[in-house]
C-alpha positions as CSV (number, residue, x, y, z in Angstrom):
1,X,118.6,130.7,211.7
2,X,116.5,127.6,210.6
3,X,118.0,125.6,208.1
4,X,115.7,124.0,205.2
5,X,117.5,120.6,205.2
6,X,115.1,119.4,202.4
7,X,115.9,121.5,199.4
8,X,119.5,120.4,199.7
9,X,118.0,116.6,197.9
10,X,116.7,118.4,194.9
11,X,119.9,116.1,193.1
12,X,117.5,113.3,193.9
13,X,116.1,111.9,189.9
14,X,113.0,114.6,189.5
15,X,109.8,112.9,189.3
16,X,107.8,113.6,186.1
17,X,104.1,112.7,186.3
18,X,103.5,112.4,182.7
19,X,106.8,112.0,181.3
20,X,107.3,113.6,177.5
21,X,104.1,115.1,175.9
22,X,103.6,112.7,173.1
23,X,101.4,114.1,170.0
24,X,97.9,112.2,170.5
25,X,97.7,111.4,174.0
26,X,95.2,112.2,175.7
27,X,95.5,113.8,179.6
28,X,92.1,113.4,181.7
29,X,91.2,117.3,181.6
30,X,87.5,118.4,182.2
31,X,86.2,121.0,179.8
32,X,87.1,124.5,181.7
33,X,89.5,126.7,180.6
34,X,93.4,125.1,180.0
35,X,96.8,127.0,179.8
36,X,98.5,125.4,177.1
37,X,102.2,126.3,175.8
38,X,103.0,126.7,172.2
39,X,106.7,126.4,171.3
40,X,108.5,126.2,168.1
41,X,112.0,124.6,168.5
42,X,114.4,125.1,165.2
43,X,116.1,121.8,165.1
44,X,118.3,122.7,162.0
45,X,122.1,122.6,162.9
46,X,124.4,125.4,163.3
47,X,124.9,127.2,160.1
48,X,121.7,125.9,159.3
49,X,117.9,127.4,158.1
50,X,116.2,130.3,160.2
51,X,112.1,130.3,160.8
52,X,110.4,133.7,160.5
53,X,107.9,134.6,163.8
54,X,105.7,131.7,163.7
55,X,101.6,132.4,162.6
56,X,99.5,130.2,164.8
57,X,96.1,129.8,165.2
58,X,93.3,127.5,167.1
59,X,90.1,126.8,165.3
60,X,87.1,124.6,164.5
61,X,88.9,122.8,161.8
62,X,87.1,125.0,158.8
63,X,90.6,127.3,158.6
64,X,92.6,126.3,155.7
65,X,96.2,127.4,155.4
66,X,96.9,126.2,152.1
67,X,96.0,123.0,149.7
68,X,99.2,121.3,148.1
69,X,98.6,122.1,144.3
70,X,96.6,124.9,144.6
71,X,97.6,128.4,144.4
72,X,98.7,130.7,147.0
73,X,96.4,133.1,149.1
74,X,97.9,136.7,148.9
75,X,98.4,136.3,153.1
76,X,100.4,132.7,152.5
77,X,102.2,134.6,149.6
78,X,103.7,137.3,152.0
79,X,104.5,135.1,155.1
80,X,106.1,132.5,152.4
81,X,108.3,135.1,150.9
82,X,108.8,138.0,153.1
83,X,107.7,136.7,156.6
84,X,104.8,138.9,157.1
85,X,102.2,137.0,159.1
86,X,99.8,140.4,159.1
87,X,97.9,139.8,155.4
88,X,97.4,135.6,156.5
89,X,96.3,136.7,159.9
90,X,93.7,138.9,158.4
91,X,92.5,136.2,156.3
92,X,92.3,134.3,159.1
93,X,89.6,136.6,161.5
94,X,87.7,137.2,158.3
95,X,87.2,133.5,157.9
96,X,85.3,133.2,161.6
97,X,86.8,129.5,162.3
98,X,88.5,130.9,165.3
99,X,89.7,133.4,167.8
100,X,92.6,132.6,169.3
101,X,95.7,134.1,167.1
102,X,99.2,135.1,167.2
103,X,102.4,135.6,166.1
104,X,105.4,133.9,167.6
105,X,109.0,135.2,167.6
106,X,111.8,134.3,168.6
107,X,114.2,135.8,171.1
108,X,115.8,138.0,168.7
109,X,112.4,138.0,166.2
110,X,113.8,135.0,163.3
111,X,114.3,131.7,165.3
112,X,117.8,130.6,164.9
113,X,119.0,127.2,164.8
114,X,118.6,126.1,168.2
115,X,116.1,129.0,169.6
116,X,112.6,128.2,170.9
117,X,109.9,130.8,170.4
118,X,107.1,130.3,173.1
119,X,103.6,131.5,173.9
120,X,101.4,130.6,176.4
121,X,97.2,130.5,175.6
122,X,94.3,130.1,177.5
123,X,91.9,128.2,175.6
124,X,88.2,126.4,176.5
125,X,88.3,122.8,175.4
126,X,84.6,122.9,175.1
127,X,84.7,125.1,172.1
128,X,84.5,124.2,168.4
129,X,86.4,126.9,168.0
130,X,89.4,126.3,169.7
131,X,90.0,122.6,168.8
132,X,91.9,122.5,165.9
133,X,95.8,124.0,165.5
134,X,97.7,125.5,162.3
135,X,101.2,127.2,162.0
136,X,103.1,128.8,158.6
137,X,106.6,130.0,158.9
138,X,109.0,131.1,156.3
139,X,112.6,128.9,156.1
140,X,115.1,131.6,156.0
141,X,117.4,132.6,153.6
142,X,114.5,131.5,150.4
143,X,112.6,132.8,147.9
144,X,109.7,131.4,149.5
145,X,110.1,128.6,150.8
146,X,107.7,127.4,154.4
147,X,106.9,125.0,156.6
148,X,102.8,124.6,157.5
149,X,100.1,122.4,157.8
150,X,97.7,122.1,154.5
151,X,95.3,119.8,156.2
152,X,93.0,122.1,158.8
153,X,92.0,118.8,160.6
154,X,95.8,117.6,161.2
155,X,96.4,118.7,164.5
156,X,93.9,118.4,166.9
157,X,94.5,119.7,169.8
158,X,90.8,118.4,171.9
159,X,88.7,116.0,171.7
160,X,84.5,116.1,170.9
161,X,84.6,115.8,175.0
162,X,86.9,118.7,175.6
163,X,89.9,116.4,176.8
164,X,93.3,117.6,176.0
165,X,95.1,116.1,173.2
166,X,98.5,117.9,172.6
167,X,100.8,118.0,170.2
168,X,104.4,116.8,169.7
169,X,105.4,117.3,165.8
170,X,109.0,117.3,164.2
171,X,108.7,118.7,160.4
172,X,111.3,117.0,158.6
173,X,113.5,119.1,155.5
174,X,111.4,117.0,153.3
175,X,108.4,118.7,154.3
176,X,109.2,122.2,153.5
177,X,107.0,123.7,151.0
178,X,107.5,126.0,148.1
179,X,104.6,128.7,147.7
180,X,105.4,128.5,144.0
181,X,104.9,132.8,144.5
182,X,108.4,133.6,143.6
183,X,111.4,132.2,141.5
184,X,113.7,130.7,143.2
185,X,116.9,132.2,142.1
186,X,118.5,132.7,144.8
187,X,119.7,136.3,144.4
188,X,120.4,138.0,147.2
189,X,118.8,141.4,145.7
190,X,115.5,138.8,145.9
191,X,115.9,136.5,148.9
192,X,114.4,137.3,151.9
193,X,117.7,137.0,154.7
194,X,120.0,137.0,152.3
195,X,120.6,140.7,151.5
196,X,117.2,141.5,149.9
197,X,116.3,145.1,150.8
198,X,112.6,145.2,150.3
199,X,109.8,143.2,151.1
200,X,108.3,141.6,147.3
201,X,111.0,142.1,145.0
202,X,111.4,138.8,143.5
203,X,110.7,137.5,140.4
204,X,107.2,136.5,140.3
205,X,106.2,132.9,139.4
206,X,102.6,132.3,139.4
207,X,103.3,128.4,140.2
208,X,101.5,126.3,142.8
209,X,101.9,125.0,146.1
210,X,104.9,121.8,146.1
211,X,107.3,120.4,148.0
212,X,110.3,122.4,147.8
213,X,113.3,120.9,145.8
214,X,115.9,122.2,147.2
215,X,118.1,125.0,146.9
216,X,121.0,125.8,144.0
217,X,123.9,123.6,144.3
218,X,126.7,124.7,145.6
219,X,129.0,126.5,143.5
220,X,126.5,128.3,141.7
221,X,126.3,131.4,144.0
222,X,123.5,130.8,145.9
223,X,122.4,130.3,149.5
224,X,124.8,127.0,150.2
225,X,127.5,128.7,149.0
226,X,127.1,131.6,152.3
227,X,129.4,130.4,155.3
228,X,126.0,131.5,157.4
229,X,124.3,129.1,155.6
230,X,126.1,126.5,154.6
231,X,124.6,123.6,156.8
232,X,121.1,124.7,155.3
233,X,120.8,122.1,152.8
234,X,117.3,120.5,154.0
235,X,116.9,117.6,151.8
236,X,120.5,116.3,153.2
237,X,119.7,113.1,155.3
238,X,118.0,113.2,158.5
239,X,117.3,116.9,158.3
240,X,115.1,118.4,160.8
241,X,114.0,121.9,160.4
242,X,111.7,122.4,163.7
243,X,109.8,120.7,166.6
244,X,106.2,121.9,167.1
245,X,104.6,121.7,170.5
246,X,101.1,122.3,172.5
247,X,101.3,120.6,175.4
248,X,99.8,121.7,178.9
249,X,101.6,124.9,181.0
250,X,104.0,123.9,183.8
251,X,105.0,127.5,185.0
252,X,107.1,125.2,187.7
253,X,108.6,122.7,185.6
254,X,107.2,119.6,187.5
255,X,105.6,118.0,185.0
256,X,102.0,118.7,186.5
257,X,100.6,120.8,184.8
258,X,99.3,124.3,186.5
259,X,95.7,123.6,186.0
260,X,96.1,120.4,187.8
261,X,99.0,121.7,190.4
262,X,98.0,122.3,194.0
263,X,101.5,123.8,194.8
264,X,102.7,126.3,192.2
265,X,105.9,127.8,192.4
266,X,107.9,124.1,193.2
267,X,111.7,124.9,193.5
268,X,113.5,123.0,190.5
269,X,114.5,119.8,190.9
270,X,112.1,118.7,193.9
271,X,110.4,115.6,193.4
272,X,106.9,116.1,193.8
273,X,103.3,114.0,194.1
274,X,100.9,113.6,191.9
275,X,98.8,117.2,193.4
276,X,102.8,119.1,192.4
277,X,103.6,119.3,195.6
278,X,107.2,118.5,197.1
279,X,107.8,117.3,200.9
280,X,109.3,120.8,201.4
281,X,106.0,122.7,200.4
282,X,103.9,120.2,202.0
283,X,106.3,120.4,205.6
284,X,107.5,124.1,205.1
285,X,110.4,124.4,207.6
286,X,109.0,127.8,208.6
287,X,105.5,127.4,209.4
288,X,103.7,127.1,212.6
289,X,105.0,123.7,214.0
290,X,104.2,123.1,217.7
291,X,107.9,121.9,218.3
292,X,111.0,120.3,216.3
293,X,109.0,116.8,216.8
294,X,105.9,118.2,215.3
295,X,107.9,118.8,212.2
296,X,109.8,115.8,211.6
297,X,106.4,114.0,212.1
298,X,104.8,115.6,208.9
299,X,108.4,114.8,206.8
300,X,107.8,111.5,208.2
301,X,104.5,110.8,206.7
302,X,105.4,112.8,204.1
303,X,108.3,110.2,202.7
304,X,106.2,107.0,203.7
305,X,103.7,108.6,201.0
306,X,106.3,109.3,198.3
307,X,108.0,106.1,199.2
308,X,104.7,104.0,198.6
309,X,104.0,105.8,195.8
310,X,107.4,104.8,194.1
311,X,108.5,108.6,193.4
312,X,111.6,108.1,196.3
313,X,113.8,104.9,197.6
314,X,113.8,103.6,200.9
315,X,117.3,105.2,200.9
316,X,115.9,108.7,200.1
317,X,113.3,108.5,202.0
318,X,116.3,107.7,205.2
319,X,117.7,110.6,204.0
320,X,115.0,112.7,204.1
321,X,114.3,112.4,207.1
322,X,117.2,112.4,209.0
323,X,117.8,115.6,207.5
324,X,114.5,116.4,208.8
325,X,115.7,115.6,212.4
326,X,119.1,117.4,212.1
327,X,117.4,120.5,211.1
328,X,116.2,123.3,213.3
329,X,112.4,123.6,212.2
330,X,110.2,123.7,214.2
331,X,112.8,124.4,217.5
332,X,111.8,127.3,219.3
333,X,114.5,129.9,219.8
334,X,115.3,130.8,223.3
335,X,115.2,135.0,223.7
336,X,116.6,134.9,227.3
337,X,115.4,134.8,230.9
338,X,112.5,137.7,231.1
339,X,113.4,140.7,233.3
C-alpha cells in the first residue's frame, strides 16, 4: 500500500494568496464570468438580535432600496416588519436595474447570532447590470426595525473595467433603521418573533425612514425584558449586528479563488502556489512515476519552488522531502517470479 507522506504536513501555517478580503480592493480579474460568494454573518452576541432571510440584489446602481426620510415602499414595508422579501423583490424586477436576485436564509431560515447564511452567484463583471450590490433584512424581535443600504451606489462590487472589487462591511447597532411603518410598542400580539401570530398586525404609523432609537427599556415589558433577548440592546457600546461579504468563490478554501485555481479540490490545510496547487497535487503519490526516484525528483523541485517563493522554510521544505524519500511512491510492487 503506498503511503501519501505529504498530506501528513498539512499542520504546516496554510498559505493564503490574498489574505482577508478587504471592502475596496481590487483583485486583477478580466471581464468573464466570476463566482462570487455572498455571506451574511450575525455578529450580535448570544441572546442577542436575529436577521430575517437576507434580500440581495446586483444592479447598475439605478435600484434604490430606500432614502433616509422618505417614506417606505409597500415591499421595504413588509421585509421591515414581517420579513417578507417577496413584495421588495417584485419591485425590484419591475424596476429593470438588474437580474441577479435572491433571498438568503439562514440554516434554520432567521440567522441567529452567530449563523452565516451563504449563496454563491455567477455574475459578468462587464455588465452594468451586475455592478452594484444592495441587501434589507429585518432585526428580529421589532416592530420594524432593518438593516440596508439607502445609497444604490454604496457598494460596488466592479469596476468601469470589469475588475473585481468585493466587499467586506460590518453594520454597526447604530445603523439599524426604523421603517417608520409600524409603532413600536413592543407587544408581542404586534412584534414580528416575539409571539405575533400574523403577518401586518401592528399598529400602523405612517412615519418615515430613521435611525432606529432603540427598543423600550427594560422593565417596561418589552423585548429586553425576554431571557431570549436580552443581550439585543443594539445601541449598547460596540454593538455589531452583522458582517456583509462578496468576495470571490474558493470552493477549496485556499485562498485562490476558483476562477483563478488550476487545482480545485485542495485537501485543507495544504499550502499551495500561487495557480492553488499543493506539492501533493502537483507530485500525486499515485500517478505514473517511472520509479521511487522519479518521484522524489518532482517533490524536490516542487519545495525549491515553494521555498523560493517564501510559502515554506528551508526546514519544511527538509521535511518534505525526506518524507518524500521514505515513502513508497513511485516503487513498483513486486507480484512474484512468473510461472
Amino acid at each position: 500500500m503506498k503511503t501519501t507522506p505529504l498530506h501528513s504536513l498539512r499542520s504546516l501555517s496554510r498559505w493564503t494568496r490574498f489574505g482577508s478580503a478587504l471592502a475596496s480592493v481590487a483583485f486583477a480579474l478580466s471581464t468573464h464570468a466570476a463566482t462570487v460568494t455572498v455571506t451574511i454573518e450575525n455578529l450580535a452576541p448570544a441572546n442577542g438580535n436575529y436577521l430575517t432571510p437576507v434580500f440581495v440584489a446586483f444592479h447598475d446602481g439605478s435600484y434604490d432600496t430606500f432614502n433616509p426620510g422618505g417614506t417606505a415602499s409597500a415591499g421595504l414595508e413588509a421585509i421591515a416588519e414581517d420579513g417578507n422579501t417577496g413584495p421588495i423583490t417584485a419591485e425590484f424586477m419591475a424596476t429593470g436595474a438588474g437580474s441577479a436576485y435572491a433571498t438568503v436564509p439562514g440554516p434554520n431560515g432567521p440567522i441567529a447570532p452567530g449563523d452565516k447564511a451563504t449563496l454563491t452567484f455567477v455574475l459578468d463583471g462587464a455588465s452594468e447590470a451586475e455592478r452594484y450590490f444592495s441587501f434589507v433584512s429585518m432585526v428580529i424581535p421589532s416592530n420594524d426595525a432593518f438593516i440596508g443600504n439607502g445609497n444604490p451606489l454604496a457598494f460596488q462590487i466592479f469596476d468601469n473595467a470589469g475588475n473585481f472589487l468585493g466587499l467586506d462591511r460590518t453594520v454597526a447597532g447604530t445603523m439599524v433603521w426604523d421603517a417608520g411603518t409600524e409603532v413600536n410598542d413592543e407587544v408581542p400580539a404586534n412584534t414580528a418573533f416575539f409571539g405575533q401570530a400574523t403577518p401586518n398586525t401592528g399598529v400602523d404609523q405612517n412615519g418615515t425612514i430613521e435611525f432606529h432609537a432603540g427598543f423600550n427599556l427594560p422593565g417596561s415589558g418589552g423585548i429586553l425584558d425576554s431571557a431570549m433577548f436580552a443581550a439585543a440592546d443594539f445601541l449598547a457600546p460596540a454593538y455589531q449586528v452583522a458582517r456583509i461579504t462578496v468576495v470571490l468563490a474558493d470552493s477549496d478554501g485556499d485562498g485562490v479563488p476558483d476562477d483563478l485555481d488550476a487545482c480545485p479540490d485542495t485537501a485543507p490545510g495544504d499550502i499551495v502556489n500561487a495557480d492553488g496547487c499543493s506539492i501533493a497535487q502537483i507530485c500525486p503519490c499515485d500517478a505514473d512515476w517511472r520509479n521511487h526516484g522519479h518521484y522524489v525528483r518532482c517533490v524536490v523541485l516542487c519545495a525549491r519552488s515553494f521555498l523560493r517563493a517564501g510559502l515554506i522554510t528551508r526546514q519544511q521544505a527538509h521535511e518534505i522531502v525526506v518524507a518524500a524519500a521514505k515513502s513508497d511512491c513511485g516503487k513498483r510492487v513486486w507480484k512474484g517470479w512468473k510461472h
